[in-house]
GULUMTI-478780 format. One record per residue (C-alpha): residue number from 1; residue in one letter; chain; x, y, z. Coordinates in pm, whole numbers, m for minus. Layout:
N
 seq type mol      x      y      z
 NUM    a   A      X      Y      Z
...
//
This chain:
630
 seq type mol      x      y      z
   1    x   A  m2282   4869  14675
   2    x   A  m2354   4470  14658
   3    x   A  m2503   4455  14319
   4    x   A  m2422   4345  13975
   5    x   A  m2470   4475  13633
   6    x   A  m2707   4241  13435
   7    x   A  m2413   4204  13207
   8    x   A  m2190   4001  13499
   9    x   A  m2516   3768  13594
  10    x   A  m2510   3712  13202
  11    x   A  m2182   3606  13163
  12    x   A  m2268   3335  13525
  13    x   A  m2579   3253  13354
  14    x   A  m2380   3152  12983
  15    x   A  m2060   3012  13208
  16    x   A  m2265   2767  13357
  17    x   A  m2450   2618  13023
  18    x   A  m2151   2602  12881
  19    x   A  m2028   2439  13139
  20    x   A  m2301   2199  13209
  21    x   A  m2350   2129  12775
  22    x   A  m1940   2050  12783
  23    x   A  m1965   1820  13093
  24    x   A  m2281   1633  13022
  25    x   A  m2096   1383  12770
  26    x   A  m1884   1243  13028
  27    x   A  m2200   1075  13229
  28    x   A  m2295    878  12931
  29    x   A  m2008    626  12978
  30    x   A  m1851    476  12644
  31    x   A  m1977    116  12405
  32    x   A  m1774   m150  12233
  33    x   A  m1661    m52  11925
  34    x   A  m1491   m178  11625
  35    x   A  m1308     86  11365
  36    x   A  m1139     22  11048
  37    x   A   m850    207  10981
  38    x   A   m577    192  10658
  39    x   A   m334   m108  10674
  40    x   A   m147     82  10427
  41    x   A    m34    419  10377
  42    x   A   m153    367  10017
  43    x   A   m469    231  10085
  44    x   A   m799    455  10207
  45    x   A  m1104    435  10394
  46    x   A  m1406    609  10193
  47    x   A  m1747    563  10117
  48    x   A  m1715    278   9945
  49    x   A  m1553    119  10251
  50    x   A  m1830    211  10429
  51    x   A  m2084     35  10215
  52    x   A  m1922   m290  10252
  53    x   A  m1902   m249  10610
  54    x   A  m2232   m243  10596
  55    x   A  m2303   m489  10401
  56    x   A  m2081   m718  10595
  57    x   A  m2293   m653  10878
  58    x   A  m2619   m665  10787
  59    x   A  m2515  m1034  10624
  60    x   A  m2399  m1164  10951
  61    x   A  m2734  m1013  11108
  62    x   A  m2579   m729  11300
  63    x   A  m2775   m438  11371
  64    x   A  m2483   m198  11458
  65    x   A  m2620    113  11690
  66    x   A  m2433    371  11471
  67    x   A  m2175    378  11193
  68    x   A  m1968    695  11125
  69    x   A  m1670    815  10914
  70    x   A  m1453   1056  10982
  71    x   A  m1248   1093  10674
  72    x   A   m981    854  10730
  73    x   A  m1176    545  10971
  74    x   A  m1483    416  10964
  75    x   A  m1608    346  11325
  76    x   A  m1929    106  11421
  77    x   A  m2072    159  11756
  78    x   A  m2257   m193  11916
  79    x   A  m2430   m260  12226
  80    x   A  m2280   m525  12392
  81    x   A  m1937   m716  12371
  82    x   A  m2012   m977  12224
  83    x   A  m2164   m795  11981
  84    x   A  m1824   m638  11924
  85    x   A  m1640   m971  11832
  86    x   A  m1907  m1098  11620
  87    x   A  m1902   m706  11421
  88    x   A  m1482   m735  11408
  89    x   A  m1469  m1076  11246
  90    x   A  m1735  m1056  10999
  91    x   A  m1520   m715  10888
  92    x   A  m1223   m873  10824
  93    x   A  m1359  m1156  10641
  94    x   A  m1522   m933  10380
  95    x   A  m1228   m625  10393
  96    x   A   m912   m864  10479
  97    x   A   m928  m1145  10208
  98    x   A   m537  m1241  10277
  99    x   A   m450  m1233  10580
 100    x   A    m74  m1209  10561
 101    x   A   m119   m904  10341
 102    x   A   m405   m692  10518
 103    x   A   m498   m377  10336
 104    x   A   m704   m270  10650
 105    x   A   m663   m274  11051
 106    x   A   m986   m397  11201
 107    x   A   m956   m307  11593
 108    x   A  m1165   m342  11871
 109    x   A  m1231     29  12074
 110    x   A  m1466    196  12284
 111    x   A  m1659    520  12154
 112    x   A  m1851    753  12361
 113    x   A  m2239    729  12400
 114    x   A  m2299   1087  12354
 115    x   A  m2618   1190  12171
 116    x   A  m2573   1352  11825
 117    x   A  m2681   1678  11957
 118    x   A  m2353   1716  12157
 119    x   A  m2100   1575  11914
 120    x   A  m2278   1858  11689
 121    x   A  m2158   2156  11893
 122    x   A  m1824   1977  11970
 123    x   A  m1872   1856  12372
 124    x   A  m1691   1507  12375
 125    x   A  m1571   1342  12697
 126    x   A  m1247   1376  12834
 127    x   A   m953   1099  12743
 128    x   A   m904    864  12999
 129    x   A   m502    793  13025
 130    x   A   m422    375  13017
 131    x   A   m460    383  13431
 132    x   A   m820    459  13444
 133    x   A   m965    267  13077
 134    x   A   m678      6  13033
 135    x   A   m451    m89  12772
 136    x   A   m101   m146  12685
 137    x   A    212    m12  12769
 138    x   A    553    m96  12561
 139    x   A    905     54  12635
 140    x   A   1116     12  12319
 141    x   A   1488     33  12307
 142    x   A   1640    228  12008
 143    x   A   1938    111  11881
 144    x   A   2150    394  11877
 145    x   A   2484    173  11724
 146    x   A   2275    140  11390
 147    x   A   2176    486  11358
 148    x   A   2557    582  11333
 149    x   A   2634    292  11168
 150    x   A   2360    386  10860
 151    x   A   2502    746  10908
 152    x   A   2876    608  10828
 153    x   A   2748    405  10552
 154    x   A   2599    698  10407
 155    x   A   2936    925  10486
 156    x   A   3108    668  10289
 157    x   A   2939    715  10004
 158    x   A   2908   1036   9992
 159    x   A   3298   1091  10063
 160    x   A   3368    843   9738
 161    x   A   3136   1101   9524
 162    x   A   3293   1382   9667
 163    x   A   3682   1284   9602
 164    x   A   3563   1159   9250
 165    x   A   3431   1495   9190
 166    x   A   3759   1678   9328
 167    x   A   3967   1422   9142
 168    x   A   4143   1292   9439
 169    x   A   4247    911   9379
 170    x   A   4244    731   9618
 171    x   A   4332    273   9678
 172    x   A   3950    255   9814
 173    x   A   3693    349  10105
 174    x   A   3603    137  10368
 175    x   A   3384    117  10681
 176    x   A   3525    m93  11003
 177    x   A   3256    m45  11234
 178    x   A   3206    329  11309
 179    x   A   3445    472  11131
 180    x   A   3539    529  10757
 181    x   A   3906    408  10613
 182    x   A   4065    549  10307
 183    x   A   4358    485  10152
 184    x   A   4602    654   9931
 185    x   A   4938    624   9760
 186    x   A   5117    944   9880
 187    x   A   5126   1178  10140
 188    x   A   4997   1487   9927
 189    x   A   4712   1280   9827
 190    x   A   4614   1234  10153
 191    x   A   4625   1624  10227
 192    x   A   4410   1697   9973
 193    x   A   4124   1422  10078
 194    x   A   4190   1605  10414
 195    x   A   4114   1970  10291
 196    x   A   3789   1803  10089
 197    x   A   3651   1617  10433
 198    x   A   3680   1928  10630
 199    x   A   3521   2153  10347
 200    x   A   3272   1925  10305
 201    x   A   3199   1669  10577
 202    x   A   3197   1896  10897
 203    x   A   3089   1615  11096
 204    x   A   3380   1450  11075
 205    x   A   3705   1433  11225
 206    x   A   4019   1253  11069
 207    x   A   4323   1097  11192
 208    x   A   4622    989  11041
 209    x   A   4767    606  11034
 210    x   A   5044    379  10968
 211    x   A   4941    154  10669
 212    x   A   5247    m35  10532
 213    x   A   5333    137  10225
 214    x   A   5042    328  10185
 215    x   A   4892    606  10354
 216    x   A   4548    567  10542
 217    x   A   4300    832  10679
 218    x   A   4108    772  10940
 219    x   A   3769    991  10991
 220    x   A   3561    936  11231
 221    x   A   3206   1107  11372
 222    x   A   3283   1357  11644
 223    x   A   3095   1337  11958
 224    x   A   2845   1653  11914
 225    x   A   2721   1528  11573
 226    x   A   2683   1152  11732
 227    x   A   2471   1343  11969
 228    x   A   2262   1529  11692
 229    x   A   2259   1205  11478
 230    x   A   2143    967  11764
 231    x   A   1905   1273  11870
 232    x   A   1724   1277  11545
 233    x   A   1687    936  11512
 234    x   A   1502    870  11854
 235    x   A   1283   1203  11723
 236    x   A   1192   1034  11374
 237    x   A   1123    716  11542
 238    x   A    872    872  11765
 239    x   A    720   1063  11460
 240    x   A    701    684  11281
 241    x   A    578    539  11583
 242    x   A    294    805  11606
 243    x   A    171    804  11275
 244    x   A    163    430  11280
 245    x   A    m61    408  11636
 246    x   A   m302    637  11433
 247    x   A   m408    328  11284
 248    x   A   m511    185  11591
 249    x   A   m783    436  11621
 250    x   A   m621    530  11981
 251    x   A   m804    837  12154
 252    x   A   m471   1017  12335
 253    x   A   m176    796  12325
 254    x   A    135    863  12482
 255    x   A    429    838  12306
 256    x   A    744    982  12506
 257    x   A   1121    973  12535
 258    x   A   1219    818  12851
 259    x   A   1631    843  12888
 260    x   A   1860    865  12579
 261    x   A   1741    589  12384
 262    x   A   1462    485  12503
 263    x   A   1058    549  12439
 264    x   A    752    477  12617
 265    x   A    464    445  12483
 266    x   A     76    388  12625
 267    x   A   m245    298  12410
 268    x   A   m528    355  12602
 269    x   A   m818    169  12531
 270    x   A   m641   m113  12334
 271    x   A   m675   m441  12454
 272    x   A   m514   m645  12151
 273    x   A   m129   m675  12270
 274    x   A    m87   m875  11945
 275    x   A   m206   m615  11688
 276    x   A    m51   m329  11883
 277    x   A    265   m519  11853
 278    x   A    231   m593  11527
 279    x   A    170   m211  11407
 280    x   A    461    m72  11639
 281    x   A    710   m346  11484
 282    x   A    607   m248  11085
 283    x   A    893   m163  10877
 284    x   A    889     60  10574
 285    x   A   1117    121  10273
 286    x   A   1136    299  10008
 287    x   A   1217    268   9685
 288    x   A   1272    453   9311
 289    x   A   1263    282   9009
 290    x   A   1252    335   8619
 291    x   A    894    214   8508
 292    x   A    912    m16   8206
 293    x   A    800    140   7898
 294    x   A    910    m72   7647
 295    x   A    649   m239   7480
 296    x   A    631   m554   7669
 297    x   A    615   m379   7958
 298    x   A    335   m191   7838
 299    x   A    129   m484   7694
 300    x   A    178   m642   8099
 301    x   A     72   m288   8201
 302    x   A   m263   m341   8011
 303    x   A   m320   m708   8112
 304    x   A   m255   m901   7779
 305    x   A    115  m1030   7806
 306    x   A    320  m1165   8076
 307    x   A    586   m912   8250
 308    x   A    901   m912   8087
 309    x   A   1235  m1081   8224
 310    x   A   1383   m800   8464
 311    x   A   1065   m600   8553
 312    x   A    776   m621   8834
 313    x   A    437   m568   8848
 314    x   A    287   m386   9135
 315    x   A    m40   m142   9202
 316    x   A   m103    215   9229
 317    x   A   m297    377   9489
 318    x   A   m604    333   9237
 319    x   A   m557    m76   9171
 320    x   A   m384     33   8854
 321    x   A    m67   m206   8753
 322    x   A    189    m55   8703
 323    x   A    528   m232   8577
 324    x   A    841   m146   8704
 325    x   A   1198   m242   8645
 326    x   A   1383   m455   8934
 327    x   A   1751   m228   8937
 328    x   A   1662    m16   9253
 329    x   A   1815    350   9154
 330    x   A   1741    520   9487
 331    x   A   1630    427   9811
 332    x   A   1493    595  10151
 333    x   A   1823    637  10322
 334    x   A   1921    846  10021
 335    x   A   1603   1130  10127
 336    x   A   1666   1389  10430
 337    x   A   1340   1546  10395
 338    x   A   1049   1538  10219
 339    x   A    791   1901  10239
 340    x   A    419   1925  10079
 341    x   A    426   2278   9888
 342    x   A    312   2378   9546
 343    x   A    439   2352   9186
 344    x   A    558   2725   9081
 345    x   A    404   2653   8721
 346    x   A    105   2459   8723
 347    x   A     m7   2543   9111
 348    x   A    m79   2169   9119
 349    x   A     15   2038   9485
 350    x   A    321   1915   9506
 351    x   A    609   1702   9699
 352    x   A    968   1850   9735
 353    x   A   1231   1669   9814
 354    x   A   1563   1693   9934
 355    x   A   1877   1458   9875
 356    x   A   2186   1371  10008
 357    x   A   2516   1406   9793
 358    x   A   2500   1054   9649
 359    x   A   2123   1013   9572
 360    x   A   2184   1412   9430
 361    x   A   2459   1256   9188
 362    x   A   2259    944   9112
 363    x   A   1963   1120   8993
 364    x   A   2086   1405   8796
 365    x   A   2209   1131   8551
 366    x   A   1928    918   8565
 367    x   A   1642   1247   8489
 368    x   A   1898   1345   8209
 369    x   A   1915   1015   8072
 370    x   A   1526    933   8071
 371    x   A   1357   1254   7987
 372    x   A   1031   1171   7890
 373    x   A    980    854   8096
 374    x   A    801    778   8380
 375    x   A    959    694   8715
 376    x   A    818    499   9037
 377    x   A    840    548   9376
 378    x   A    716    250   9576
 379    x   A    690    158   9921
 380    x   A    762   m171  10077
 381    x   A    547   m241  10400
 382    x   A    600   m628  10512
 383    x   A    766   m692  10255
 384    x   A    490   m606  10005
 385    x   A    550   m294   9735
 386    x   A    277    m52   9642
 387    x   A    364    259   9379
 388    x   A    272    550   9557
 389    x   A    303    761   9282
 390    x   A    459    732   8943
 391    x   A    547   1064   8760
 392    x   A    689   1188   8446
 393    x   A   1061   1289   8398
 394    x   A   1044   1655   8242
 395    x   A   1388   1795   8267
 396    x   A   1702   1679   8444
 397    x   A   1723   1724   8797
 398    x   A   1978   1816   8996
 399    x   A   2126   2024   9321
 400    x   A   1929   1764   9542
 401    x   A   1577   1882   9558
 402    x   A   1316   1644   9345
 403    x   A    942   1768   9294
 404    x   A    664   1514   9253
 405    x   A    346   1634   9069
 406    x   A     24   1507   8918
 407    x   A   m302   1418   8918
 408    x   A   m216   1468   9351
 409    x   A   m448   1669   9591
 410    x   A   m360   1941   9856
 411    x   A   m409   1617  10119
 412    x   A   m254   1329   9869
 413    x   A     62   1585   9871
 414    x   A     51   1602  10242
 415    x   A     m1   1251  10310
 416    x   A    269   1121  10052
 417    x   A    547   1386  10206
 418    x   A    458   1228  10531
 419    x   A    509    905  10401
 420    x   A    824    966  10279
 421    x   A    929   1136  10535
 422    x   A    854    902  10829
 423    x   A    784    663  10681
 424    x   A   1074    404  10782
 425    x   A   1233    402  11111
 426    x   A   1591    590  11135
 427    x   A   1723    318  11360
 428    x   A   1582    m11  11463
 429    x   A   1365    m67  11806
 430    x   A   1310   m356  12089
 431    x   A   1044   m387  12325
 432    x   A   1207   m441  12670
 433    x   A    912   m410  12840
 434    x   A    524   m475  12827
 435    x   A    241   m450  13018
 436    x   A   m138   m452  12991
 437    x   A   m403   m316  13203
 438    x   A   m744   m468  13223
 439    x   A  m1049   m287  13164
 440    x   A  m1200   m373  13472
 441    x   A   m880   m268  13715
 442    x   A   m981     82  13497
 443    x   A  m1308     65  13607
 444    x   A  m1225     41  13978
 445    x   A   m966    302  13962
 446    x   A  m1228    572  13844
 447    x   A  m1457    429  14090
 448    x   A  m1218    470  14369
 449    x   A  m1108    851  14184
 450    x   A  m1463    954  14157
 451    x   A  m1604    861  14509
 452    x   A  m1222   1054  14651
 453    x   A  m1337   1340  14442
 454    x   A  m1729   1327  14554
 455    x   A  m1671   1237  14918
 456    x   A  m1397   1518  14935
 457    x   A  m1670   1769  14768
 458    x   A  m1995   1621  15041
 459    x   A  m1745   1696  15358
 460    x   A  m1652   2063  15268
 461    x   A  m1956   2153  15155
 462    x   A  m2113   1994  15528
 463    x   A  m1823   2132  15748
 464    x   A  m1927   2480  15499
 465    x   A  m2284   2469  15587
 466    x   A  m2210   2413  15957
 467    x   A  m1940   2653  16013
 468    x   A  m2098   2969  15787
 469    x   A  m2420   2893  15760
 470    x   A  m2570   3126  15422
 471    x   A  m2236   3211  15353
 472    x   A  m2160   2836  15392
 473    x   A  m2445   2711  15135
 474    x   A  m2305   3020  14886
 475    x   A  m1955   2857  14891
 476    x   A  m2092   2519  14841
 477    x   A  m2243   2631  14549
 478    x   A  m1945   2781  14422
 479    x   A  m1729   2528  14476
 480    x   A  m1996   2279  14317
 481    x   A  m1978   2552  13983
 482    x   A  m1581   2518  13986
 483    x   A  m1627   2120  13958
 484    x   A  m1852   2169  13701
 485    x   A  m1603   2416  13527
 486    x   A  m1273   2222  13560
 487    x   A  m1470   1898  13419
 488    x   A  m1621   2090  13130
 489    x   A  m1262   2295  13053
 490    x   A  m1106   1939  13065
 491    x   A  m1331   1776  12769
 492    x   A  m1326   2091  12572
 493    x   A   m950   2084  12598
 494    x   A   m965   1699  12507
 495    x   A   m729   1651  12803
 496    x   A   m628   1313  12897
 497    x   A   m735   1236  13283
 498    x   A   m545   1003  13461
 499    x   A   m542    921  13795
 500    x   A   m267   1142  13926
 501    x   A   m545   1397  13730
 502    x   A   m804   1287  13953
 503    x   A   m564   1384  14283
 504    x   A   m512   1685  14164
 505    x   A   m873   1747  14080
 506    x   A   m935   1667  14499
 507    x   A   m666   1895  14591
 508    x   A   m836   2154  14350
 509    x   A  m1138   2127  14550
 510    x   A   m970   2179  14902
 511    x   A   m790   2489  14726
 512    x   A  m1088   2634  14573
 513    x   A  m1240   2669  14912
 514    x   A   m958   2827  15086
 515    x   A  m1092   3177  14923
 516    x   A  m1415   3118  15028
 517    x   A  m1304   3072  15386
 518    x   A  m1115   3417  15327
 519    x   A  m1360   3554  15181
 520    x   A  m1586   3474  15465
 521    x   A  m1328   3538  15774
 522    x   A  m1306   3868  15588
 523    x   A  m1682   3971  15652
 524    x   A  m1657   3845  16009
 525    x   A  m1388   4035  16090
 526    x   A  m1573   4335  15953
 527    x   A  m1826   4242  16132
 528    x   A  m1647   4288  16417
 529    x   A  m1545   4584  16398
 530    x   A  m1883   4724  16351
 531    x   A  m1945   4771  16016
 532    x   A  m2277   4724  15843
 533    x   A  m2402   4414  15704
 534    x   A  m2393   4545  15366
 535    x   A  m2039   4713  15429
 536    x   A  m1894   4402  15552
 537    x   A  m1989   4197  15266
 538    x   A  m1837   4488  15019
 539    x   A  m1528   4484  15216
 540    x   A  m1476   4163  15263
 541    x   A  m1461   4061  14915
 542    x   A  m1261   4363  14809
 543    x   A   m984   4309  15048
 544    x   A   m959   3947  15022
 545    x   A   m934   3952  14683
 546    x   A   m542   4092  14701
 547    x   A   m464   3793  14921
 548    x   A   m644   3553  14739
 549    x   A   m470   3650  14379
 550    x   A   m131   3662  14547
 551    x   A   m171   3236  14683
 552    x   A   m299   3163  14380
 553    x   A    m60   3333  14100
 554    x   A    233   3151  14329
 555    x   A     48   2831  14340
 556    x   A    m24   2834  13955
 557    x   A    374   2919  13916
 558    x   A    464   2615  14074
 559    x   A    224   2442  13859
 560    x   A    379   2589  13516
 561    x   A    681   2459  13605
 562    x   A    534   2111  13734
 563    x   A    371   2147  13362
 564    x   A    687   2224  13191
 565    x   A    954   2034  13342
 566    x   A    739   1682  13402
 567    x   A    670   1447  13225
 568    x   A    425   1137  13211
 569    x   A    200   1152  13531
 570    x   A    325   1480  13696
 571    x   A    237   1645  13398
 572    x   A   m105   1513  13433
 573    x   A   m122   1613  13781
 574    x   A     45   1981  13642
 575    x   A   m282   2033  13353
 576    x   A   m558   1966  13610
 577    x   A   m416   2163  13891
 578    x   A   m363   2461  13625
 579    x   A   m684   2402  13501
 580    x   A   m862   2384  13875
 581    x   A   m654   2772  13971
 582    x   A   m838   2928  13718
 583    x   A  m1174   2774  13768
 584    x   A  m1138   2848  14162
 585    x   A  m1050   3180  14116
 586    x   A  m1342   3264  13886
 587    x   A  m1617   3009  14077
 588    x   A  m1485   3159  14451
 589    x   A  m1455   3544  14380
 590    x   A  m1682   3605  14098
 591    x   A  m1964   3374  14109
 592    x   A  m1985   3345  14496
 593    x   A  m2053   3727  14539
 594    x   A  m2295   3732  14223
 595    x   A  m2466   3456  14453
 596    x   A  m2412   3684  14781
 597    x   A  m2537   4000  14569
 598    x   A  m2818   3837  14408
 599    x   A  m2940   3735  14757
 600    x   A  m2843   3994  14994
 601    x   A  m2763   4298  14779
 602    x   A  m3148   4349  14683
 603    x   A  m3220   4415  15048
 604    x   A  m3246   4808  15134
 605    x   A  m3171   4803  15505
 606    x   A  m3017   4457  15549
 607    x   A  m3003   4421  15947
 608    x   A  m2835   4078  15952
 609    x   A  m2647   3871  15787
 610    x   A  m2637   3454  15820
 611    x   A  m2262   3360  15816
 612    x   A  m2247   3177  16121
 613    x   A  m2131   3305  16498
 614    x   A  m1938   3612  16480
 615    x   A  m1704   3686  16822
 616    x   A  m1713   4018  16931
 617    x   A  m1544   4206  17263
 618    x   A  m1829   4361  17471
 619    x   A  m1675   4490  17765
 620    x   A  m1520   4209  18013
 621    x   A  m1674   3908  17791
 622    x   A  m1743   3769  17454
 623    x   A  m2129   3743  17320
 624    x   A  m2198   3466  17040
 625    x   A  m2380   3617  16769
 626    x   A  m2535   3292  16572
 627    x   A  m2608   3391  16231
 628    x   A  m2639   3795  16206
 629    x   A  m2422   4046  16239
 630    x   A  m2492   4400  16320
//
């Protein structure tokens, strides 16, 4: 009746390893850091990065506790802070030889002091959010004005291409502010630039006016693609924003719209406001241009003459010059997307990309008028170009989509569409607000959220002991094994804890032990009414179980939503409370009664039972039963 299958003890038995092997990295506390990470979105970390790292080291007498690379940063572990300073400026001497040009970022971090043999099989310690490790906080203010104003711009020139194909004259195209002025000699004209804008410019809406003797149309963006338009922008700026922060090395940050133009965003761990700053405020263009091949341009390409009168020299991704004429043909505002894929001849990775009408128009006639020649595209961070890639012109291009191909990997492809992509913000930012938080006020908060959590756990488990006795000690135990689970769920998940997290992580613990106190009350009342030890026990857990799923499923409802519909902390708060359901419902019902089982169920003719003082009616008065039932 009150005994498991060896199969359900397995599954405790592997639960709790795997819970214990998942948890055990977050006691080992975190060291001073220092990770180098690509200044550039042309420039890599590899190998060879590594060895002067190294190198850098060892010649200012650092003995670095371990060095790692992950594929795109190079992280060096240390032992003390000071340590950490020393490590960081002896790395940007030997990586950073110009400092108003650096090809790396060299920031301080913290890594986790985790033996080898858990960062094999994947157990890391949870992210701590910017309230509990420190860091910086920045809320940035998008300006929405110059997203529609870039958008007009655009229009504009997209509307001149588009009447010039039609061939509707008109007396010329203007913007004045946020709208777009053109004007024509008749009325018919006028009519017919009309019909065009509404065939082709749906996000428009014109309006006739009074212009002397001439005859001006008015078009203007309506209100639901202003929306879109100012929607999208605030979305690619976050997109920027992120893949620029990934430079900082930064564990979880946080990187959230807050209003209609506004975004907050939180780098835990960071304590450098100035480099922070400086990577959120980067700007990024981009650029295609004809490479010169004429044969000055080619000697400057191979080092032995100087670069001709109206050409440039900059580098490839591989230090290779590369020399490029000065007339810009298109730029980034010209590309609305930009996809990694495949080339449908060769199978070579690939980047397609898509143009709007005017950069369309502009390079169908420059492919068909340079077949044969190569052209760059080049990217301008801080004012400094690099040629991310510089292919040759096959075939005339047109309908708006471009390929780039050659000598490109599966990950080049992907990092270069990227690139192009997000490369550049769609509308330019503020910060209106910044704050940092100490490492030291983040030490005291998870001081303060750890002895909540562990003075919370030492009551209940006392009052538990006291009150039910056996039963008491079981639940204990249980509700010791659902700490242990939520914790290890939490760093497998990579979840960031903050200290709302932590709250909800107490409040998990008073929760959990609600269905061990039905659970418990359950037996008693069996008890009670004269059932057998070994009845009581089976009947207790099989009835409570209905109530106990029914609290919980609502409970975790309300949490889904709290997940779903918050945002910053309360969506903290939302994961671990989620998280802590689960774990309560499988620690409190399923391990608790393998623990009851294990002890009680092996015993034939079980007489009594130790789960504290049952009350039962005997006649005029009520007898105290301490620790057995009958």
């Amino acid at each position: 009746m009150n005994r498991y299958p060896i199969w359900k003890y397995v599954v405790i038995v592997i639960a709790m390893l795997v819970g214990a092997l998942y948890t055990l990295p977050n006691f080992f506390g975190e060291a001073p850091a220092v990770q180098v990470s690509p200044g550039k979105a042309t420039v890599k970390v590899d190998t060879g990065t590594q060895r002067r790292v190294e190198d850098a080291l060892k010649a200012a007498g650092i003995a670095p506790a371990a060095i790692t690379f992950d594929g795109n940063s190079i992280k060096v572990r240390l032992d003390t802070g000071d340590e950490q300073l020393k490590a960081k400026d002896a790395i940007q001497r030997a990586l950073i030889p110009d400092p108003s040009d650096p090809p790396y970022v060299v920031a301080l971090n913290l890594l986790s002091r985790s033996p080898s043999w858990l960062s094999a099989i994947g157990a890391a310690p949870m992210y701590l959010g910017l309230d509990l490790r420190g860091g910086v906080h920045f809320m940035l203010q998008v300006d929405m004005e110059a997203a529609l104003t870039r958008k007009v711009d655009s229009l504009s020139g997209d509307m001149r291409t588009a009447l010039r194909e039609k061939n509707v004259r008109h007396s010329g195209i203007s913007r004045n502010e946020q709208t777009i002025e053109v004007m024509f000699r008749d009325a018919a004209t006028r009519e017919a630039a009309k019909n065009v804008i509404a065939d082709q410019f749906v996000e428009l809406k014109t309006v006739d006016a009074p212009a002397g003797d001439e005859f001006k149309l008015t078009a203007r963006i309506d209100e639901a693609a202003a929306r879109t338009i100012q929607e999208q922008a605030l979305k690619q700026n976050m997109v920027t924003l992120h893949n620029r922060i990934n430079e900082l090395g930064v564990a979880e940050p946080v990187i959230q719209q807050q209003g209609l133009d506004r975004i907050v965003v939180q780098l835990p761990g960071v304590q450098d406001t100035a480099k922070a700053k400086d990577i959120l405020g980067r700007t990024a263009t981009l650029e295609v241009r004809l490479v010169d091949e004429s044969p000055e341009g080619q000697a400057a390409e191979a080092g032995t003459g100087p670069v001709p009168f109206g050409s440039e020299r900059f580098l490839e991704r591989n230090s290779r010059p590369v020399i490029v004429k000065k007339q810009v043909i298109l730029t980034g505002e010209n590309l609305t997307d930009a996809q990694p894929g495949f080339d449908n001849q060769t199978q070579e990775a690939a980047v397609h990309l898509n143009l709007d009408a005017k950069g369309s128009r502009i390079f169908r006639d420059v492919t068909r008028e340079n077949i044969g020649k190569r052209m760059a595209i080049l990217l301008f961070e801080k004012g400094k170009g690099e040629v991310v890639t510089a292919p040759v012109i096959r075939s005339e291009i047109g309908g708006g989509r471009v390929q780039i191909s050659g000598r490109m990997t599966t990950t080049e492809a992907h990092d270069t569409a990227l690139l192009l992509r997000a490369g550049s913000l769609a509308a330019p930012m503020e910060i209106i607000e910044e704050r940092t938080i100490g490492p030291s006020l983040g030490a005291e908060n998870i001081a303060k959220g750890f002895n909540s959590v562990t003075w919370g756990f030492l009551v209940i488990a006392a009052f538990m002991c006291i009150y039910y006795m056996m039963f008491g000690i079981f639940s204990s135990i249980a509700l010791g094994v659902n700490l242990l689970l939520l914790v290890a769920v939490l760093s497998m998940l990579q979840a960031t804890l903050t200290l709302p997290g932590m709250a909800a992580m107490a409040l998990a613990l008073g929760m959990a032990i609600d269905s061990n106190v039905l659970i418990n009350e359950r037996v008693r009342e069996e008890l009670r009414g004269g059932a057998s030890p070994q009845a009581a026990i089976n009947a207790g857990y099989e009835r409570a179980w209905g109530t106990i799923f029914d609290s919980n499923v609502t409970t975790l409802i309300a949490g889904v939503a709290l997940l779903i519909f918050g945002s910053g902390p309360v969506r903290g708060f939302a994961v671990v409370h989620c998280i802590g359901i689960l774990t309560s419902m499988f620690s409190a019902v399923f391990f608790s009664r393998g623990l009851v089982n294990f002890w009680y169920g092996r015993v034939k003719k079980l007489k009594t039972v130790s789960i504290g003082t049952v009350w039962r009616p005997d006649g005029a008065s009520n007898v105290a039963r301490s620790g057995q039932g009958s």
